[in-house]
Backbone as XML, in Angstrom:
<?xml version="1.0"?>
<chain id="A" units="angstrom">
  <residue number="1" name="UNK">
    <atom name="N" x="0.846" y="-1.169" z="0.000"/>
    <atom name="CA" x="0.000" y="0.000" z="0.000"/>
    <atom name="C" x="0.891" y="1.231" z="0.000"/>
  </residue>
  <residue number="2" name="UNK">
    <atom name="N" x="0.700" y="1.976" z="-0.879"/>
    <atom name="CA" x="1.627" y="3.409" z="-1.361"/>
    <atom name="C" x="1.383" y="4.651" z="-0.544"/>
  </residue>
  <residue number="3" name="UNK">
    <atom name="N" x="1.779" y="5.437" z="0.345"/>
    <atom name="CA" x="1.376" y="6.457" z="0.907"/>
    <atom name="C" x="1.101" y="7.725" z="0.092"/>
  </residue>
  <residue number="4" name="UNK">
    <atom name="N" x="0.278" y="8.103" z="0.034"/>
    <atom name="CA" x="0.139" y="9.461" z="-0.673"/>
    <atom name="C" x="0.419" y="10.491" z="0.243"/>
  </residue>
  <residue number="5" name="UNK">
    <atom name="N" x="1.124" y="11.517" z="-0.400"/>
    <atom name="CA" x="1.283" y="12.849" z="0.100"/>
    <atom name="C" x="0.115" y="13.954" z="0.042"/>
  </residue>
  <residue number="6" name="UNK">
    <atom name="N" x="-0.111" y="14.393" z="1.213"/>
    <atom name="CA" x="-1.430" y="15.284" z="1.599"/>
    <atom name="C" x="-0.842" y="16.763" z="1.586"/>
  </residue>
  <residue number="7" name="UNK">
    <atom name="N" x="-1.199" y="17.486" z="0.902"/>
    <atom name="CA" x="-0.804" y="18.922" z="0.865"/>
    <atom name="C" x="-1.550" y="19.736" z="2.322"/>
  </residue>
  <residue number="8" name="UNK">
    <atom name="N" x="-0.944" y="20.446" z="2.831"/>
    <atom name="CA" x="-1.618" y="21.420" z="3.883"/>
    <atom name="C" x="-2.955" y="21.670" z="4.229"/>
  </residue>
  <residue number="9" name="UNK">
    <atom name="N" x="-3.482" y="22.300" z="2.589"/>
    <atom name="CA" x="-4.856" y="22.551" z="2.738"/>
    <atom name="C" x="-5.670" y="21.294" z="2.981"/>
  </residue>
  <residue number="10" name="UNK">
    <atom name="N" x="-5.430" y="20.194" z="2.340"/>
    <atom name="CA" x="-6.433" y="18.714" z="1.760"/>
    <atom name="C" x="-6.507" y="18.621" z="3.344"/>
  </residue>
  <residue number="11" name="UNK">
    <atom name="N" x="-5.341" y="18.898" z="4.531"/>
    <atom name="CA" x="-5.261" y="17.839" z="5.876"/>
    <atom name="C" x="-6.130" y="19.135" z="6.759"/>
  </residue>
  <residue number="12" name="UNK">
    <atom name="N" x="-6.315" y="20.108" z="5.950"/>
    <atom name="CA" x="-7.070" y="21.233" z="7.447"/>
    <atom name="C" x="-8.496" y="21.729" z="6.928"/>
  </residue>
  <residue number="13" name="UNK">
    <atom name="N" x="-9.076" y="20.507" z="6.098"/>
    <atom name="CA" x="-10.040" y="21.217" z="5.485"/>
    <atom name="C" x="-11.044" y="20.936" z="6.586"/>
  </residue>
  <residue number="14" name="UNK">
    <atom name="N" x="-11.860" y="21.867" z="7.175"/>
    <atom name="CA" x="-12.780" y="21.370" z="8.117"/>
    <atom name="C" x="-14.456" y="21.853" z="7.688"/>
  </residue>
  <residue number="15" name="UNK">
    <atom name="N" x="-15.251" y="20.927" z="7.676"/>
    <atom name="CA" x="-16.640" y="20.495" z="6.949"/>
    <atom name="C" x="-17.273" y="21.818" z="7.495"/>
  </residue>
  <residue number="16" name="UNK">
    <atom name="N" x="-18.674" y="22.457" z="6.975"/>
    <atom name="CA" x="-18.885" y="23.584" z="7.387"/>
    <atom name="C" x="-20.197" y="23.449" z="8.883"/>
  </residue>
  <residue number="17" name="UNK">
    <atom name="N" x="-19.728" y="23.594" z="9.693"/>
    <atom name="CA" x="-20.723" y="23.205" z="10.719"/>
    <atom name="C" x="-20.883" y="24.678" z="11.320"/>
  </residue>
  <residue number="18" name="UNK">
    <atom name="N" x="-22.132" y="24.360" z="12.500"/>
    <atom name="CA" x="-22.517" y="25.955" z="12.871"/>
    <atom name="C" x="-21.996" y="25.154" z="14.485"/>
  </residue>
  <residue number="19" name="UNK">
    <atom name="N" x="-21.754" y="26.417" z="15.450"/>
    <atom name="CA" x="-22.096" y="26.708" z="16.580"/>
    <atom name="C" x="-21.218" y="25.616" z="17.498"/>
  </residue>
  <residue number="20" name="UNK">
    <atom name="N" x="-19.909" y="25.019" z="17.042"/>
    <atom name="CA" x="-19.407" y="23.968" z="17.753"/>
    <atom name="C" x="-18.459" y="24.931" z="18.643"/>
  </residue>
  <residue number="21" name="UNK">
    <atom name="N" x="-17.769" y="25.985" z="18.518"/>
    <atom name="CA" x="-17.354" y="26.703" z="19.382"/>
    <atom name="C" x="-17.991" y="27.499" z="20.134"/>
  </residue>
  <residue number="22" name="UNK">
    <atom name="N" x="-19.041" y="27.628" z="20.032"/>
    <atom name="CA" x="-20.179" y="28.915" z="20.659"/>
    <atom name="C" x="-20.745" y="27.522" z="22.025"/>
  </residue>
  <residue number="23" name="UNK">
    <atom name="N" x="-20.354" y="26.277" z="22.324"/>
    <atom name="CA" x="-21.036" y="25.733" z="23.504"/>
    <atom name="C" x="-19.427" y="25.504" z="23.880"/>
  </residue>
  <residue number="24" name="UNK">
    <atom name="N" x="-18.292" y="25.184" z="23.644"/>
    <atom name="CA" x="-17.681" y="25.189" z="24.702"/>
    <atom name="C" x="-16.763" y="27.298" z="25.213"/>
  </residue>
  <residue number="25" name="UNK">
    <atom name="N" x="-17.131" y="27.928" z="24.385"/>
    <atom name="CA" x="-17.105" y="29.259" z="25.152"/>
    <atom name="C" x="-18.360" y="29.565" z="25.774"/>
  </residue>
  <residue number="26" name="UNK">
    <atom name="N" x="-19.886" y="28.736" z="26.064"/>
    <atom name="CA" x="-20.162" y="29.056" z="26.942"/>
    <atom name="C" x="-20.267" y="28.653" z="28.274"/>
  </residue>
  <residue number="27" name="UNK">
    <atom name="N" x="-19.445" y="27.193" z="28.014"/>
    <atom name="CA" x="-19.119" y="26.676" z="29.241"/>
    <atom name="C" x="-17.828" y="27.310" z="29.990"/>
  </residue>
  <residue number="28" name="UNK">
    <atom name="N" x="-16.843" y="28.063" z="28.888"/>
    <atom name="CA" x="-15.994" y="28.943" z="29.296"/>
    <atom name="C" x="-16.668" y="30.082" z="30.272"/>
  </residue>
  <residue number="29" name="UNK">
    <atom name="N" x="-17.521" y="30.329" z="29.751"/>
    <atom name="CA" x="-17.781" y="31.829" z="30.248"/>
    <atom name="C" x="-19.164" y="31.271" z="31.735"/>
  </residue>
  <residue number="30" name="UNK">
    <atom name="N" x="-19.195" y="30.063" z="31.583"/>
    <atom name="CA" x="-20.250" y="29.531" z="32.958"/>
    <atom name="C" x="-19.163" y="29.361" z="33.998"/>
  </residue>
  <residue number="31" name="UNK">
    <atom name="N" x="-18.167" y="28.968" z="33.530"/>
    <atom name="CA" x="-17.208" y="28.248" z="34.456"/>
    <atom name="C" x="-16.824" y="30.123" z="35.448"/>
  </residue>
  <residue number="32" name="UNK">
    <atom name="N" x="-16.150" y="30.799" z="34.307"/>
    <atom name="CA" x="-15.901" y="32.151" z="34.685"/>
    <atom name="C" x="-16.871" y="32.982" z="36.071"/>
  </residue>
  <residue number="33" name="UNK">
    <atom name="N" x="-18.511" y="32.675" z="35.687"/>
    <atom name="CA" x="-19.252" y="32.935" z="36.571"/>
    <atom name="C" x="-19.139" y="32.558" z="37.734"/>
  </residue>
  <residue number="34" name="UNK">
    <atom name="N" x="-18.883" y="31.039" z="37.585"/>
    <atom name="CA" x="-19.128" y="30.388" z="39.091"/>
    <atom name="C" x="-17.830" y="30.875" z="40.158"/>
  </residue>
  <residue number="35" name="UNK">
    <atom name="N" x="-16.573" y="31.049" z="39.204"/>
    <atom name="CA" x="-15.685" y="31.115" z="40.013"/>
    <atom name="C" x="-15.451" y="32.797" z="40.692"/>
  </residue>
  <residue number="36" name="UNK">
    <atom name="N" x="-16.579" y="33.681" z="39.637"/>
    <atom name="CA" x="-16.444" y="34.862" z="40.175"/>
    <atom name="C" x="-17.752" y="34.983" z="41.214"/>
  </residue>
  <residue number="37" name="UNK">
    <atom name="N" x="-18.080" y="34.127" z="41.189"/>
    <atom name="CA" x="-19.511" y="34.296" z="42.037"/>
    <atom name="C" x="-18.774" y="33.453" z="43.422"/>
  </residue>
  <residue number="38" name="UNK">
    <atom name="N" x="-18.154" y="32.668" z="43.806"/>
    <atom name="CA" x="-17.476" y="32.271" z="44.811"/>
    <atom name="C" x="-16.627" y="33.553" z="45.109"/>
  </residue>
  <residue number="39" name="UNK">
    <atom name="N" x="-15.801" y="33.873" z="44.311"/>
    <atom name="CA" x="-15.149" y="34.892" z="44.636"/>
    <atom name="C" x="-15.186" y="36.443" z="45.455"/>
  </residue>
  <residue number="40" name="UNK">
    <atom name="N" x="-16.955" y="36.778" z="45.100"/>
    <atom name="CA" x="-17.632" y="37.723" z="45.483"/>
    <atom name="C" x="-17.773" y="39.044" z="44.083"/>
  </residue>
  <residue number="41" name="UNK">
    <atom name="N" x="-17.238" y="38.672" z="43.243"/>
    <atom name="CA" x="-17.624" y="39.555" z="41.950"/>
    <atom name="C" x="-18.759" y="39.473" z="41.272"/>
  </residue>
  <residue number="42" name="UNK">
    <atom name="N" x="-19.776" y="39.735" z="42.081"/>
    <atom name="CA" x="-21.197" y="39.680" z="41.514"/>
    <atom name="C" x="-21.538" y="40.296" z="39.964"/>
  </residue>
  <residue number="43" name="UNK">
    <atom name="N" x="-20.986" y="41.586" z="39.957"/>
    <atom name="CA" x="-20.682" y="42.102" z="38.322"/>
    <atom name="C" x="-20.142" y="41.098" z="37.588"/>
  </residue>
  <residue number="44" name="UNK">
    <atom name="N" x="-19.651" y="40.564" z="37.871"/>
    <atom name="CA" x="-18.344" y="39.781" z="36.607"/>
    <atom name="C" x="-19.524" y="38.396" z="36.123"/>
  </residue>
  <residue number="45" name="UNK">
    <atom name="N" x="-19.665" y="38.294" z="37.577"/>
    <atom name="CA" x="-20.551" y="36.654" z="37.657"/>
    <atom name="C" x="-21.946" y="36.747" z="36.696"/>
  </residue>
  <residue number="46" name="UNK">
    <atom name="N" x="-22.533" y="37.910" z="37.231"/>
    <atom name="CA" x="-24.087" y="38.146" z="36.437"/>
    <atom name="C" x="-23.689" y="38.447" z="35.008"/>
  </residue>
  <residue number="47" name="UNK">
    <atom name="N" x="-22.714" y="39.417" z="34.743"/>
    <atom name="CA" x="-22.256" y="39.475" z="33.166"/>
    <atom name="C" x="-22.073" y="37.953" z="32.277"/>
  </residue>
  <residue number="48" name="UNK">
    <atom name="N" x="-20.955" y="37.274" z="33.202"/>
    <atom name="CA" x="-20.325" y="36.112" z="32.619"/>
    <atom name="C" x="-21.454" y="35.371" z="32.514"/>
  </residue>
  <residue number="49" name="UNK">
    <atom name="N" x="-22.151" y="34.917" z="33.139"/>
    <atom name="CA" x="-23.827" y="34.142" z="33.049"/>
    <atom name="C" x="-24.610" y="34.722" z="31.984"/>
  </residue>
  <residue number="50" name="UNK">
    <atom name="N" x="-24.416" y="35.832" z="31.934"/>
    <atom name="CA" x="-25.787" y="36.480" z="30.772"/>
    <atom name="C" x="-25.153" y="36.418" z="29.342"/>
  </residue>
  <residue number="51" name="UNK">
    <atom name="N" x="-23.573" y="36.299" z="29.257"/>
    <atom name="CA" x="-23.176" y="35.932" z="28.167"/>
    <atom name="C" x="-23.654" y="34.204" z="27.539"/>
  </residue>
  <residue number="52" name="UNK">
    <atom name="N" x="-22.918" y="33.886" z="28.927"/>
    <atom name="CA" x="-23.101" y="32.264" z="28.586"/>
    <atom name="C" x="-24.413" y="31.837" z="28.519"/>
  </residue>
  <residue number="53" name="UNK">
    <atom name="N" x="-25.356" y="32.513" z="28.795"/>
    <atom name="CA" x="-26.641" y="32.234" z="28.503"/>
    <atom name="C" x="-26.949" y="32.996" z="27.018"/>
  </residue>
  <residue number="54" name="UNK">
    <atom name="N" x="-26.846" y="33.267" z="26.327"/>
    <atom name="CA" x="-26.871" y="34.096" z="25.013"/>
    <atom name="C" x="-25.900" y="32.840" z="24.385"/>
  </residue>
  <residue number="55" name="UNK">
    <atom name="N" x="-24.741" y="32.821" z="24.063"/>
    <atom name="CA" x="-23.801" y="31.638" z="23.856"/>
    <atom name="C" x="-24.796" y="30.074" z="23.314"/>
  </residue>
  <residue number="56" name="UNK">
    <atom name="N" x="-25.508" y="29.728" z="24.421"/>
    <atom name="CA" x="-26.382" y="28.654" z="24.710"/>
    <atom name="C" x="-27.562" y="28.584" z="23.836"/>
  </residue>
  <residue number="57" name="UNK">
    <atom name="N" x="-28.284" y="29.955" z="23.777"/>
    <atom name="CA" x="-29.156" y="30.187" z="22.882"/>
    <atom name="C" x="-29.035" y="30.278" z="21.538"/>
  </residue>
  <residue number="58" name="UNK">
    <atom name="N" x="-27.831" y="30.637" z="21.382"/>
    <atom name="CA" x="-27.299" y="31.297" z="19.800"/>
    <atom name="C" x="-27.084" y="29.757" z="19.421"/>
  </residue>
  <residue number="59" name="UNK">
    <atom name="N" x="-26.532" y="28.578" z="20.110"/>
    <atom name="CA" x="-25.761" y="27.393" z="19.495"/>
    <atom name="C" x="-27.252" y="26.626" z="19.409"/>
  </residue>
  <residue number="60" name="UNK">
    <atom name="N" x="-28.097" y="26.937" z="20.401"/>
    <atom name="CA" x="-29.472" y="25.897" z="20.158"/>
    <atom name="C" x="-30.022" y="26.210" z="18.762"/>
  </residue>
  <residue number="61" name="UNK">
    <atom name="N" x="-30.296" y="27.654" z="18.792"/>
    <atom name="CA" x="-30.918" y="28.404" z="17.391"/>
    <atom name="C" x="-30.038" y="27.299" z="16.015"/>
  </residue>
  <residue number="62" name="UNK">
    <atom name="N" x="-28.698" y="28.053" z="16.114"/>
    <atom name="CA" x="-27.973" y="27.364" z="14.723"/>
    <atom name="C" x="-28.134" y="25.683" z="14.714"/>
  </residue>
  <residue number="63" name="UNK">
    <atom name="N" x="-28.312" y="24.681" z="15.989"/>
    <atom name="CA" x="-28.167" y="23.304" z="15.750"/>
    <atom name="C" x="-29.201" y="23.191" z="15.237"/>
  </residue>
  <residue number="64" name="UNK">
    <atom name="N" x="-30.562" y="23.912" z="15.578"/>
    <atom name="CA" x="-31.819" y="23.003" z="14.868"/>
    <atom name="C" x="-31.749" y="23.773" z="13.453"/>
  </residue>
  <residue number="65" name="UNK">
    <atom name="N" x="-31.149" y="24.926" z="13.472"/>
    <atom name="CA" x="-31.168" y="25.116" z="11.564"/>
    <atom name="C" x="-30.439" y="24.994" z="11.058"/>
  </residue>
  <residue number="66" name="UNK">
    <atom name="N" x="-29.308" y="24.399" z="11.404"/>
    <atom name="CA" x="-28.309" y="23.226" z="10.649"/>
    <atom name="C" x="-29.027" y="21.639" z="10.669"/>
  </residue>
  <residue number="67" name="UNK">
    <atom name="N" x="-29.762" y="21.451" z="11.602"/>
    <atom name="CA" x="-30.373" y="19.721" z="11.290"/>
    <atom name="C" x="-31.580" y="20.240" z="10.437"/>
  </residue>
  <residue number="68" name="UNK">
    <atom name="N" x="-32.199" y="21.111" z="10.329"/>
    <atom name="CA" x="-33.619" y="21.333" z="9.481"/>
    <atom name="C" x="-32.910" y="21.194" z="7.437"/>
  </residue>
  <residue number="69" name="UNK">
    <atom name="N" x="-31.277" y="21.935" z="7.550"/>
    <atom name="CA" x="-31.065" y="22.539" z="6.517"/>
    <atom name="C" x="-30.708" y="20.946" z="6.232"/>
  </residue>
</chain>
């Protein structure tokens, strides 16, 4: 069996999907909350939550209209 040589682009081509980074930055930005909400940074915590809740919504929206499409 002969190995073929893969040029750069052929090995980084990545398929077009929606919203696969938008759920683990909002587990980024949940994690952020909790630890500022232990912390006592109620600003930081309620911000970081209202992002990651937007984050959550935006990736639900795009999964069901990427499975509809």
């Amino acid at each position: 069996m002969a190995l073929t040589s893969v040029t750069l682009t052929e090995a980084t081509r990545i398929p077009l999907q929606f919203g696969g980074d938008l759920i683990e930055l909002a587990i980024l930005f949940l994690i952020l909350a909790v630890i500022a909400g232990i912390a006592g940074a109620s600003g930081v915590a309620g911000l970081s939550m209202t992002i990651a809740k937007w984050l959550v919504i935006l990736f639900v929206v795009l999964a069901i209209i990427t499975f509809v499409l």
